[in-house]
N, C-alpha and C positions, 0 to 999 in steps of 0.2 A: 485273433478276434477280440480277445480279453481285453489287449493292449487300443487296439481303437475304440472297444466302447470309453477306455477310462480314457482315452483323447478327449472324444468327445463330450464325454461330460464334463473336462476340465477347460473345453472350449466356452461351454454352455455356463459355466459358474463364471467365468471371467467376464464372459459377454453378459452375465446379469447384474453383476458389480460395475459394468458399465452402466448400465442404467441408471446409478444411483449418481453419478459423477454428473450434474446437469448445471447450466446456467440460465438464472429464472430473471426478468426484468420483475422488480417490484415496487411497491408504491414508496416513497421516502417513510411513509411512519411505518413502516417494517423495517428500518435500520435499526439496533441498539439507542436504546434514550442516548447515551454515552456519544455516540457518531453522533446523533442529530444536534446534541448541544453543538458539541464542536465544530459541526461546518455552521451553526446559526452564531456563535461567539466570533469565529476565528474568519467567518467568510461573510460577512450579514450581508454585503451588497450582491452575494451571490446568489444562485437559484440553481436547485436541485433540478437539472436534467435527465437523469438516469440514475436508479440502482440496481444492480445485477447483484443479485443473491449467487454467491458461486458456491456450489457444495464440490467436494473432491475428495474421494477416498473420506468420506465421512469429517470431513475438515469444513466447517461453513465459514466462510468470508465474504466481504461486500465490497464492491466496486464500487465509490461515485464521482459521476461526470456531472462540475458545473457549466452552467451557462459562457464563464469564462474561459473556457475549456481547463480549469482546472482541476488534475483528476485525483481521486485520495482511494485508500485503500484500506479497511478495517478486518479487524478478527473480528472473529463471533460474537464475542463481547464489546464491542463496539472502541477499542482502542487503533490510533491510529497506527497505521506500519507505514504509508508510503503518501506522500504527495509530491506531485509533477504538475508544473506550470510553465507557460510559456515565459511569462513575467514572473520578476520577483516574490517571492513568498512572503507572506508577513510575520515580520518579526516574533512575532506572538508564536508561532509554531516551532520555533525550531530553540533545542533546549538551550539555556543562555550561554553554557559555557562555549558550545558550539559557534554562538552567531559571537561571540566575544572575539573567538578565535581568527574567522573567518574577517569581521571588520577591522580588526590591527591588521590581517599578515595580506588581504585581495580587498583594501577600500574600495575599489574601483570595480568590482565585481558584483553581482547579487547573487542570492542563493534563489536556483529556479526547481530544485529537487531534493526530498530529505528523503530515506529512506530507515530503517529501523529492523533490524531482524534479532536475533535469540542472544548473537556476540558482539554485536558492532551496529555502530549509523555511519549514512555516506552521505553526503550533501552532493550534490552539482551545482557548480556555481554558471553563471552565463558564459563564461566561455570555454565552458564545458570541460572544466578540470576538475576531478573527481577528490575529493577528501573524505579520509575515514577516519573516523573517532571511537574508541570502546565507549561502552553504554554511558559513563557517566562523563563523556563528553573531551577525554584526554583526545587530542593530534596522535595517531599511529602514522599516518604517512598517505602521502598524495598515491589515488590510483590509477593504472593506464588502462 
């Protein structure tokens, strides 16, 4: 009997740590000052259709969806981690040794996704051949 009260209490603690794990739609000037410069700099003909405030395991992050269906991805503090677009990204975003790299070795390609995590960035270019770079922008090697 012991053993299933402490079940279920360790059901009941889990299921309330669920609760805290939510996604909120909220108004763009609840982004980070940081985020909103940056899609008003780096996006100006676009327009903020969504942000989802995502909290997870006590982690907050922000989704946003533009008008162009362009979607970007911030931390808490309003830095960017991830942009995905149908079309080309602009130049302006993607760090220079990166886009350096990328226009000598796929001229004929654009980069339509950047991503950014703790060890590395990956670009995706249009025809969907993945490249990774350590943070300060070195070629490690095409990914599959």
């Amino acid at each position: 009997m012991k053993n299933l009260l402490t079940l279920a209490l360790i059901v009941f603690v889990f299921c309330m740590s669920c609760d805290n794990d939510k996604d909120e739609i909220v108004d763009e000037t609840r982004l980070p000052t940081v985020a909103q410069e940056f899609v008003q700099t780096h996006f100006p003909a676009a327009k903020v259709n969504q942000v989802v405030r995502d909290k997870d395991n006590n982690e907050v992050d922000y989704d946003v969806t533009l008008d162009n269906g362009t979607r970007l991805a911030f931390d808490k503090d309003g830095n960017v981690e991830d942009i995905e677009s149908r079309t080309k990204l602009p130049d302006s975003v993607i760090p220079a040794k990166v886009l350096e790299y990328v226009t000598e070795n796929y001229p004929d390609h654009q980069i339509i996704e950047w991503e950014k995590d703790r060890t590395d960035q990956e670009v995706k270019l249009s025809n969907n051949l993945e490249l990774k770079f350590d943070l300060s922008g070195t070629f490690l090697r095409i990914d599959k």
